[in-house]
C-alpha positions in Angstrom: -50.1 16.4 -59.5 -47.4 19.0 -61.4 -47.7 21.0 -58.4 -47.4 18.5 -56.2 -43.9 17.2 -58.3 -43.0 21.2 -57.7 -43.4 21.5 -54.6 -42.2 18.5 -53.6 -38.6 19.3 -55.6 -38.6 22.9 -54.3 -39.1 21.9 -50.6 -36.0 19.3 -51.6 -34.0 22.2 -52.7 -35.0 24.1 -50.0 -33.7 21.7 -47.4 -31.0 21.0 -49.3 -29.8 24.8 -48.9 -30.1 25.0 -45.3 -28.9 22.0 -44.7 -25.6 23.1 -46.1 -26.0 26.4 -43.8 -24.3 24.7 -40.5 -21.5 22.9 -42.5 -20.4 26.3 -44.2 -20.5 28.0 -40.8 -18.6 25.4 -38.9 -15.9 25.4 -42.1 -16.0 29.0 -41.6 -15.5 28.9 -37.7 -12.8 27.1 -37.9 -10.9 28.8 -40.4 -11.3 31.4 -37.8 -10.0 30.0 -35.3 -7.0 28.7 -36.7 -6.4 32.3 -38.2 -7.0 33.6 -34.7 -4.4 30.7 -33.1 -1.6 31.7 -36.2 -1.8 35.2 -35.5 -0.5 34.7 -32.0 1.5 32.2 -33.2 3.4 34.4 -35.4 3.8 37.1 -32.6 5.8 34.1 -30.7 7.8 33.5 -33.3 8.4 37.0 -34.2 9.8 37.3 -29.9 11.7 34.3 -30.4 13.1 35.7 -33.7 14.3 39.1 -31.8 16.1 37.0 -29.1 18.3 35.5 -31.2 19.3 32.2 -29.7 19.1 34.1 -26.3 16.1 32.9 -23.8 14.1 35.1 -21.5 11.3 34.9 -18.2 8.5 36.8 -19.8 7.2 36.3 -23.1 4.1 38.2 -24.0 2.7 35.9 -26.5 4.0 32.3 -25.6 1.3 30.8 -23.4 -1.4 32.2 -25.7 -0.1 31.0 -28.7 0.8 27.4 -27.4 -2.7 27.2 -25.8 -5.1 27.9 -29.3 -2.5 25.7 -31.4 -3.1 22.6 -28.8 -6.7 23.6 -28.6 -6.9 23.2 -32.0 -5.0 20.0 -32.7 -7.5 18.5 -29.8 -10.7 19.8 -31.2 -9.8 18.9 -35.3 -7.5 16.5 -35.2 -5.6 15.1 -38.6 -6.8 19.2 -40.2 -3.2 19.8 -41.9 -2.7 23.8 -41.4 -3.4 23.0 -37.4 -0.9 20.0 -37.6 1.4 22.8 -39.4 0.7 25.1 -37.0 1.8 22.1 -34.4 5.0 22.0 -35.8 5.8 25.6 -35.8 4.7 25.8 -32.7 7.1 23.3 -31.4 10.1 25.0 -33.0 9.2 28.1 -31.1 9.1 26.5 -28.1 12.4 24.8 -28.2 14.0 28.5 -29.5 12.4 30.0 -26.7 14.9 27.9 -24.3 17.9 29.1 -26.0 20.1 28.1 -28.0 22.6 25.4 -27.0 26.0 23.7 -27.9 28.4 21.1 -26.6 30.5 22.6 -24.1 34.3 22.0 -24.5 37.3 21.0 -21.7 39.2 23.8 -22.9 36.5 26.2 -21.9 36.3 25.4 -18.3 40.2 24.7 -17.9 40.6 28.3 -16.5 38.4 27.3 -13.4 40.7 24.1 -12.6 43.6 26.3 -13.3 42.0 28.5 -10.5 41.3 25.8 -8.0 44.2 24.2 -8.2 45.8 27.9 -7.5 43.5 28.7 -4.6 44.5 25.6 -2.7 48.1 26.3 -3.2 47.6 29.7 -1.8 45.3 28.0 0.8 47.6 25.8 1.8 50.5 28.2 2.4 48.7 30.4 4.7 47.0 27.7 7.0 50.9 26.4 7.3 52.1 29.9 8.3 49.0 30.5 10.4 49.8 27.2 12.5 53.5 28.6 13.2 52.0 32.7 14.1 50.1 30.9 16.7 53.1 28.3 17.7 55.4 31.1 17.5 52.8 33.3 20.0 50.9 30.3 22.2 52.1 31.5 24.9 50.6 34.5 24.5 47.3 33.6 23.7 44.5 34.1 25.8 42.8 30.7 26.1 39.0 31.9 26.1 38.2 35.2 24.3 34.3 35.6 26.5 33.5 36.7 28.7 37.1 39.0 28.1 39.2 40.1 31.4 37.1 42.0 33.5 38.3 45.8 32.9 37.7 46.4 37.0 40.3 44.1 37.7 42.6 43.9 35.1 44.8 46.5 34.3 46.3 47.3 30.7 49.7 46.3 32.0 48.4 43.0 32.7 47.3 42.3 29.0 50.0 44.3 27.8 51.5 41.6 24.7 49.2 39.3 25.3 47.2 38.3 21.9 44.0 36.9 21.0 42.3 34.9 18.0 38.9 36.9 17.1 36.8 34.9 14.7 34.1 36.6 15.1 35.0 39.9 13.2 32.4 41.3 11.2 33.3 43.8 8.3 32.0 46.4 8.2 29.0 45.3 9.7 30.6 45.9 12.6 32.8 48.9 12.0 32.1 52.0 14.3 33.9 55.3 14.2 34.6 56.3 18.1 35.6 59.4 20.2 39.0 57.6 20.4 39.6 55.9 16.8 37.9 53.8 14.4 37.1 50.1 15.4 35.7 47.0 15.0 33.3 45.5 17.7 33.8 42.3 18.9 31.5 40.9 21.9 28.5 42.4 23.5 27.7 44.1 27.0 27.0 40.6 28.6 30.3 39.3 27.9 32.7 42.3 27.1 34.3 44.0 23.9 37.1 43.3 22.2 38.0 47.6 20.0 39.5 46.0 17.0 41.9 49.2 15.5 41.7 49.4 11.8 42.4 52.7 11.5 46.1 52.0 11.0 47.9 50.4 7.9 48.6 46.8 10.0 44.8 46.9 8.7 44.4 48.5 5.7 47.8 46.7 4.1 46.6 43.3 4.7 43.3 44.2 4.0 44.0 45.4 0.8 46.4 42.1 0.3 43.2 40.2 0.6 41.4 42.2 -2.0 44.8 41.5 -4.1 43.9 37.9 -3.3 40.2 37.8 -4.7 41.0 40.0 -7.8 44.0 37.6 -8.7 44.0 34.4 -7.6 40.4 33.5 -6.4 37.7 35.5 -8.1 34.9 32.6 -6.9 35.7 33.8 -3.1 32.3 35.7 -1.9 33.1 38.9 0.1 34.0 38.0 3.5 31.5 38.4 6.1 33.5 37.2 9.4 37.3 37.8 9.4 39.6 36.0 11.6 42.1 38.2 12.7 45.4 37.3 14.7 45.7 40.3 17.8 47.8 41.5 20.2 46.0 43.6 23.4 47.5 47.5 23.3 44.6 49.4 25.6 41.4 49.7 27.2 38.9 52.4 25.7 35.4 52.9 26.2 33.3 53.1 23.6 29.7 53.9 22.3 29.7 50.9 19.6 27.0 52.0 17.5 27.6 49.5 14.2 24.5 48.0 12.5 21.9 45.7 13.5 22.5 44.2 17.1 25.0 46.5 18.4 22.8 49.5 18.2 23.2 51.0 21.2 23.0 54.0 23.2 25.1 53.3 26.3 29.2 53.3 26.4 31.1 50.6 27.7 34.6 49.7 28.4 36.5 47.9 25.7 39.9 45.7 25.5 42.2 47.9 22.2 43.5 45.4 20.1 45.8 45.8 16.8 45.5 43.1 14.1 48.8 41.1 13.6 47.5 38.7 10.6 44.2 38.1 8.8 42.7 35.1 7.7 40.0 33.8 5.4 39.7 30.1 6.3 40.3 27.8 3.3 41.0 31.2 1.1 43.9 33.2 2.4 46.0 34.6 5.0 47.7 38.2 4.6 50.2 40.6 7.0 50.9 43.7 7.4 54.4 44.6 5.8 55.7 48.1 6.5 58.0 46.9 3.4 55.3 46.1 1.0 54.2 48.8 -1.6 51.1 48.8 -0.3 51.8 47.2 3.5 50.4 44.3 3.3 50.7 41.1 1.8 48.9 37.5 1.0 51.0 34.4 1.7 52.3 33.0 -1.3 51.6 36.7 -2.9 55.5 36.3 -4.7 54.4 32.7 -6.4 51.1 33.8 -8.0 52.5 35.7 -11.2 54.9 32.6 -12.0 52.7 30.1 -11.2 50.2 31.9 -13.9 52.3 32.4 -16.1 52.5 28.5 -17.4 49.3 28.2 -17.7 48.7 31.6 -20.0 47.9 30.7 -23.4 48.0 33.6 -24.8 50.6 36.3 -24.1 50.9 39.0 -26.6 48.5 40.9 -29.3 49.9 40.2 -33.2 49.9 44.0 -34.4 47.6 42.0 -37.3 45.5 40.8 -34.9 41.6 40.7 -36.3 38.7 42.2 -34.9 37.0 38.6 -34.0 40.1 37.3 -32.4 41.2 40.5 -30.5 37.7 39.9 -29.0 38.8 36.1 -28.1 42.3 37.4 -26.7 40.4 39.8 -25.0 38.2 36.8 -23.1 41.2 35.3 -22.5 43.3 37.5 -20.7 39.9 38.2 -18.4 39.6 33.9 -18.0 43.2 33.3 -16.9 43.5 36.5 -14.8 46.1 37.6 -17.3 45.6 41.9 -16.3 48.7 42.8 -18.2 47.0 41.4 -21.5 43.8 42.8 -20.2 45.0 46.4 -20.6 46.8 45.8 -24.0 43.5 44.8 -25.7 41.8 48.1 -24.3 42.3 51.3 -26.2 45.4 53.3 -25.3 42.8 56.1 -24.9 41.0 54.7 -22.2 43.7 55.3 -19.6 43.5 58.9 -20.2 42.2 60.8 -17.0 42.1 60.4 -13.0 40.1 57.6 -12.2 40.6 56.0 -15.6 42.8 53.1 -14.2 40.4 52.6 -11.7 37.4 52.3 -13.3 39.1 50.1 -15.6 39.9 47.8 -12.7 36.3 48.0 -11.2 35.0 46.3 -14.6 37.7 43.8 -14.4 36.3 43.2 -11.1 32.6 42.8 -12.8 34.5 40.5 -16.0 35.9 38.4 -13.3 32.9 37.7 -11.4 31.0 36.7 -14.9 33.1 34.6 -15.9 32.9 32.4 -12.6 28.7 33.2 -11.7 26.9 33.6 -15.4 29.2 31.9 -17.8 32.5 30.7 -19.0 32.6 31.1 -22.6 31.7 33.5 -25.2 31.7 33.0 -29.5 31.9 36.0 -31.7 30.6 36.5 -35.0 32.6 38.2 -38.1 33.0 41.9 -37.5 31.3 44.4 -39.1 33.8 47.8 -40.4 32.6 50.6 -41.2 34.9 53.7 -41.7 34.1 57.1 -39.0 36.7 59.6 -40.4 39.3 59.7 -43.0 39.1 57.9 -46.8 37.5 54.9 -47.1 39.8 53.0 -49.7 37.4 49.9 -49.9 34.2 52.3 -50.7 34.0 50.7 -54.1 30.5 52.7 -55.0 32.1 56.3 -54.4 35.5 55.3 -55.7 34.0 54.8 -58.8 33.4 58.4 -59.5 36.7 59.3 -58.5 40.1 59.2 -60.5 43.3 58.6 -58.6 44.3 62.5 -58.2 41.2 63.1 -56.7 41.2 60.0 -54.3 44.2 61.5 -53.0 43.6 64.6 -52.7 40.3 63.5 -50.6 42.7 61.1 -48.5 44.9 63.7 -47.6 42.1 66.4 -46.6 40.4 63.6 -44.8 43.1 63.6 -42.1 43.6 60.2 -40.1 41.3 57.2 -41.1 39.8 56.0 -37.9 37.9 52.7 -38.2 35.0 51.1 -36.6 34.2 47.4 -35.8 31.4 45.7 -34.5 31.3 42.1 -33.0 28.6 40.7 -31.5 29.4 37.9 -28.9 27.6 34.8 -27.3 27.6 34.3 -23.7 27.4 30.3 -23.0 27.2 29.2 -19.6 28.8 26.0 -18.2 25.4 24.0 -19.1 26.2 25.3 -23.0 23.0 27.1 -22.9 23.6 30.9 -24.5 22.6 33.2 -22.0 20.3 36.0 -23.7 20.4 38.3 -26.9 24.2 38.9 -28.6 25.8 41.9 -27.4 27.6 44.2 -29.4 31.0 45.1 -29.0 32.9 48.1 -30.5 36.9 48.2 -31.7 38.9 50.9 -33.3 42.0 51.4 -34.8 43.7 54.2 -36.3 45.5 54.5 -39.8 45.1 50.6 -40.3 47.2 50.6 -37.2 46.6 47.7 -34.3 42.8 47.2 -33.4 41.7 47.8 -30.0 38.6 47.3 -27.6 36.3 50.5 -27.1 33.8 49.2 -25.3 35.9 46.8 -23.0 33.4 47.4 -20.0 30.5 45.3 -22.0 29.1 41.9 -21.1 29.7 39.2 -23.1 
């Protein structure tokens, strides 16, 4: 009976044991799996932690880690480290869309400013459009296809005459000919119409156009059809050999016309203007500069000017078209060379385009100087060790003190949504002279 008793209680125990097995393993499963699911997790966070505030398309641990952590909260439900996991998980997420902030009126007023200037502009040349073509309808041909036949119309019978082509295509269409460089208009079927632009009653209002875009209306796309005022001055022909449909072997007889005025409907009209400095000009050109000068809010750089608000000055000049201000914030260095003022007008093209395509407002945080050459009076660790003879005589041997700051800025677009990491920006200024912008070709 004893042995039975033992046995009995043994075999109890014995049960008991393995019984316990599968709940041990399970605890231990899952403790695995929720390590498994944090470890990704953390990896998220860690991404979302290097983009500061900035979003991105590809994140190499996002789906992975959101999928375990909602596996998880399905398959234990009410476990506390996966509901904390949940929550973390959550705040990811929502960083990983960026960072956002309520947009202001002030920061969009430079694109009503704009509008309001464009239509101005626009208005003024469709009125002196209408009065070229009063002032020449009785010179203009009627029908521009299929054009006069060249076999039985002479030059001397188009001689003066003008024509309206709205179908110019630059430089799609641009050809360089035995007799010139052109423009074709047309097609075998129906004739050609040799637009000359090899001459500056192209090239000035051309370039008055560009003027147009760079001052006045940065939102304007580049032009794919012109329409372009002409008067008839020859007969050519031709071997138009442009791009895409016009490439062709054959030659043909062409109508030689010189441009008289250009146009951009709802944009712009500009002339040629032997008189102009660079002969050409947009109507309304001599209006623009006043008419942005009332709304600049900001015209000149305090010689105390800080780091951080150099860097807002600096936005501003490039929001309210304000080039004069532009090139006082950049560093008087910059200019040096041949194609300096160029390229520095090339990445005011690029600031312009930004500010009207990505976004329309930037926020900078506090600078951070460091001193590149020279003494550095506000060194309190070495200055410590030195006694005032010998801080001077290190100043003096030092030379110049030429300081560094760093501001990092915060595109926002017009949603409020910042648009990727911060982007450094670097200043310098010479003998605690005036800061100015070193890196002025940076996005914001």
């Amino acid at each position: 009976m004893k042995h039975i008793i033992l046995a009995t209680v043994a075999l109890g125990a014995f049960v008991a044991v393995f019984a316990d097995i599968p709940r041990d393993a399970a605890a231990r499963r899952r403790v695995q799996e929720i390590d498994f699911a944090e470890y990704y997790l953390k990896e998220f966070e860690a991404e979302v932690a290097r983009q500061r505030g900035g979003d991105k398309s590809v994140w190499r641990n996002k789906t992975t880690a959101l999928e375990k952590v909602q596996a998880l909260r399905q398959k234990y439900p009410g476990d506390q480290r996966v509901e904390a996991l949940f929550q973390r998980a959550k705040i990811a997420l929502k960083k990983s869309k960026g960072e956002f902030t309520e947009v202001s009126a002030d920061w969009t007023t430079y694109l009503h400013n704009e509008e309001n200037l464009r239509k101005i502009i626009s208005e003024a040349g469709d009125k002196e459009w209408e009065s070229f073509l009063e002032q020449h309808k009785d010179k203009v041909l009627e029908k521009n296809y299929p054009t006069p036949d060249p076999k039985k119309t002479t030059v001397e019978d188009l001689k003066g005459t003008h024509v309206v082509l709205d179908d110019v295509e630059y430089p799609q269409h641009q050809f360089y000919g035995a007799t010139g460089e052109y423009i074709a208009c047309g097609k075998p079927s129906n004739g050609f119409w040799f637009l000359d632009i090899a001459g500056r009653d192209w090239l000035g209002p051309y370039e008055a156009v560009k003027r147009y875009r760079r001052n006045v209306d940065s939102g304007m796309t580049e032009v794919k059809k012109w329409t372009v005022l002409c008067e008839v001055v020859g007969i050519t022909m031709e071997n138009p050999r442009p791009s895409g449909e016009f490439s062709i072997g054959n030659m043909h007889f062409g109508w030689v016309v010189r441009p008289i005025a250009l146009r951009v409907p709802g944009h712009v009209m500009a002339v040629y203007d032997a008189d102009a400095p660079s002969s050409g000009r947009f109507i309304g050109e001599e209006q623009v500069e006043k008419i942005k000068d009332g709304w600049y809010t900001v015209k000149a750089i305090p010689d105390d000017v800080t780091p951080e608000r150099l860097m807002e000055i600096f936005m501003t000049a490039i929001r309210e078209k304000n080039y004069k201000l532009y090139c006082a914030c950049i560093d008087p260095k910059r200019f040096d060379g041949e194609y300096a003022r160029d390229e520095i007008m090339y990445h005011w093209d690029l600031h312009q385009e930004r500010f009207h395509g990505e976004y329309v407002h930037a926020t900078f945080a506090k600078a951070k100087i460091t001193v590149l050459k020279g003494f550095d009076d506000d060194n309190k660790l070495e200055n410590y060790f030195l006694d005032d003879d010998e801080k001077a005589q290190i100043k003096k041997a030092s030379g110049d003190k030429v300081e560094e700051a760093v501001v990092e800025s915060r595109a926002i677009d017009k949603n409020g949504k910042q648009l990727g990491t911060p982007h450094p920006h670097r200043l310098r200024r010479v003998n605690g002279g005036r800061w100015y912008v070193e890196d002025y070709a940076l996005r914001f």
